[in-house]
C-alpha positions as CSV (number, residue, x, y, z in Angstrom):
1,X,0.0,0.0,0.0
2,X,0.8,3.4,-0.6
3,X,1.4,6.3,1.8
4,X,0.3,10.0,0.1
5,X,2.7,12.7,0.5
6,X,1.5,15.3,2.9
7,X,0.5,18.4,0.7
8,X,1.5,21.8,0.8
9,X,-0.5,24.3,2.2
10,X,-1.6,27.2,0.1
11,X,-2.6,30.4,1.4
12,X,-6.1,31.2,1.3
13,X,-6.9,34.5,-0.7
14,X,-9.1,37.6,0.6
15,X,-10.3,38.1,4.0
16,X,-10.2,34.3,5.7
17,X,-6.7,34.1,4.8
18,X,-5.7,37.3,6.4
19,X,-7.3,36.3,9.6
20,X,-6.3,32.7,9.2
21,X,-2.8,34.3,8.9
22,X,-2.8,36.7,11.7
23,X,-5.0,34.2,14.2
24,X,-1.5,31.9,13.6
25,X,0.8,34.4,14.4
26,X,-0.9,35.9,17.6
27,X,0.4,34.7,21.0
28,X,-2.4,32.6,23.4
29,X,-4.4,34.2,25.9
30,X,-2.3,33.1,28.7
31,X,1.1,34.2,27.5
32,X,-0.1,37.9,27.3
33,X,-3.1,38.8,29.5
34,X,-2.4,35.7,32.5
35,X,-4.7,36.8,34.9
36,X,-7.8,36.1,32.7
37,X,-9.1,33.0,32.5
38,X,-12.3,33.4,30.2
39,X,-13.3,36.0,27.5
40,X,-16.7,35.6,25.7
41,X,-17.4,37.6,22.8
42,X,-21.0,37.7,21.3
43,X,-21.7,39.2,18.5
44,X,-25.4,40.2,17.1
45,X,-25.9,41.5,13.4
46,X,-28.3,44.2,12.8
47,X,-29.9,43.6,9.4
48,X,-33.1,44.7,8.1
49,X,-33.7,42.8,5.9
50,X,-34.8,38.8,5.8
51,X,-33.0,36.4,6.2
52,X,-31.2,37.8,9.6
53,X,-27.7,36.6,10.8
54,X,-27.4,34.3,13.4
55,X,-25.7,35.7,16.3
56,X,-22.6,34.2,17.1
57,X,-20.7,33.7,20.4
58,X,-17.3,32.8,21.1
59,X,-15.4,31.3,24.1
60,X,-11.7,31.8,24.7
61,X,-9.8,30.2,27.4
62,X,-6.2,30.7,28.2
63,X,-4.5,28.3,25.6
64,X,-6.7,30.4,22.9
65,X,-5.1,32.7,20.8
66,X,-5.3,36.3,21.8
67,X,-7.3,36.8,18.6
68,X,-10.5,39.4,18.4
69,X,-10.9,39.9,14.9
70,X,-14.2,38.2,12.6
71,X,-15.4,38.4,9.2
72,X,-18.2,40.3,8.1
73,X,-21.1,37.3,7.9
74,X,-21.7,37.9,4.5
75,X,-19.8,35.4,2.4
76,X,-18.8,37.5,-0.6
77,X,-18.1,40.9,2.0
78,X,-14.4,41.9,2.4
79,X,-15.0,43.1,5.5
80,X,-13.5,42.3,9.1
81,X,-14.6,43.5,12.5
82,X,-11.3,43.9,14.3
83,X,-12.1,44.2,18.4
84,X,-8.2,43.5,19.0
85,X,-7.7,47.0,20.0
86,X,-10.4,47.6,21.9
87,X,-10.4,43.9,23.8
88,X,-6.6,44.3,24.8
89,X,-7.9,47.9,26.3
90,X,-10.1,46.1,28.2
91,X,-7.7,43.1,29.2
92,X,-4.9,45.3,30.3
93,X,-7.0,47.0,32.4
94,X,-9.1,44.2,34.1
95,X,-12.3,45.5,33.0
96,X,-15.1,42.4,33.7
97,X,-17.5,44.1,30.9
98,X,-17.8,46.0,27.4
99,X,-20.2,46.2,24.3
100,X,-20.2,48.7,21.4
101,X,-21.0,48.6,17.8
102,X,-19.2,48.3,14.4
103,X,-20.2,49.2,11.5
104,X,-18.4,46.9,8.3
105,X,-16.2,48.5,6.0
106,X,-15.9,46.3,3.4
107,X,-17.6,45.8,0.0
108,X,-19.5,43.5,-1.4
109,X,-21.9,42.8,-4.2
110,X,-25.6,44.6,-3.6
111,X,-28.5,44.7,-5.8
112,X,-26.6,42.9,-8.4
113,X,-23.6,45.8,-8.4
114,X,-19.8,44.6,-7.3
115,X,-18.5,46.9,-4.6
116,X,-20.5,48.8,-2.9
117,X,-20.0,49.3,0.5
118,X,-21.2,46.5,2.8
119,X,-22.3,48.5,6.2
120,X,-23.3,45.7,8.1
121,X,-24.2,46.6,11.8
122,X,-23.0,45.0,14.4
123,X,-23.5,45.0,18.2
124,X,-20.7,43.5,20.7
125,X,-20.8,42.2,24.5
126,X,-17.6,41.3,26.0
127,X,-17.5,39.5,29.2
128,X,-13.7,38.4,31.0
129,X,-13.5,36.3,33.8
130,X,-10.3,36.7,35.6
131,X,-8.1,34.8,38.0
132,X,-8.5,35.5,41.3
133,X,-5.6,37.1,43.7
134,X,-4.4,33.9,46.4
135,X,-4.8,35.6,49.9
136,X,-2.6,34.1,52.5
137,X,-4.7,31.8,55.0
138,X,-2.2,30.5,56.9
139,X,-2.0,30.7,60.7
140,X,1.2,31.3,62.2
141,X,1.9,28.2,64.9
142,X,1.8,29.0,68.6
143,X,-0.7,32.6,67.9
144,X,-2.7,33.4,69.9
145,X,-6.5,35.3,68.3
146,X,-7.5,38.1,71.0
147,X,-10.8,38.9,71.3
């Protein structure tokens, strides 16, 4: 029997390959924010017209990449909503909970016309869970608690 070779991997064009490229190269969770222990991001797309986006919700532990960038949900949009900034903000300074809104940048095809602007809405909750500070609990032998 034969074995196949292992193929080489080609780059992916457009946006998925961009954040495909940059999601490889970012450290993990752990290595640069090490006191949290859980991010959620939701994200909810405004659209008015039918059929709506789903929402999506992500879950990053500290083995995660330190990643907070997502593609617009329409397949054939170039844009991406990058919350890297605005996350690591957070991160740095231990704050437990954000939200905000985005509006996409990139273009896409609409009413049957290549690049027009996309303008997707979207809205943004960020919840962190971090690690909590170890308080000393130890008794020292042969102390005596006044009262």
């Amino acid at each position: 029997m034969r074995l196949s070779r292992g193929k080489k991997k080609t780059a992916k064009p457009g946006k998925d390959g961009e954040l495909e490229r940059s999601r490889a190269i970012a450290p993990t969770l752990e290595a640069v924010y090490p006191n949290a222990r859980l991010v959620r991001v939701q994200l909810d797309f405004i659209c008015e017209s039918l059929p709506h986006h789903a929402q999506q919700a992500f879950l990053l532990h500290p083995p995660a990449k330190a990643h907070f960038a997502y593609p617009c949900p329409f397949g054939d949009c170039t844009g991406i909503y990058n919350l890297q900034e605005s996350i690591a903000r957070m991160l740095t300074a231990a704050v437990t909970n954000d939200a905000g809104s985005l509006t996409c940048t990139g273009l896409r095809a609409r009413q049957g016309v290549p690049g027009q602007p996309c303008e997707q809405v979207m809205n943004y909750t960020v919840a962190v869970q971090y690690a909590q500070p170890v308080t000393s609990t130890r008794r020292v032998a042969g102390a005596v608690a006044s009262r």
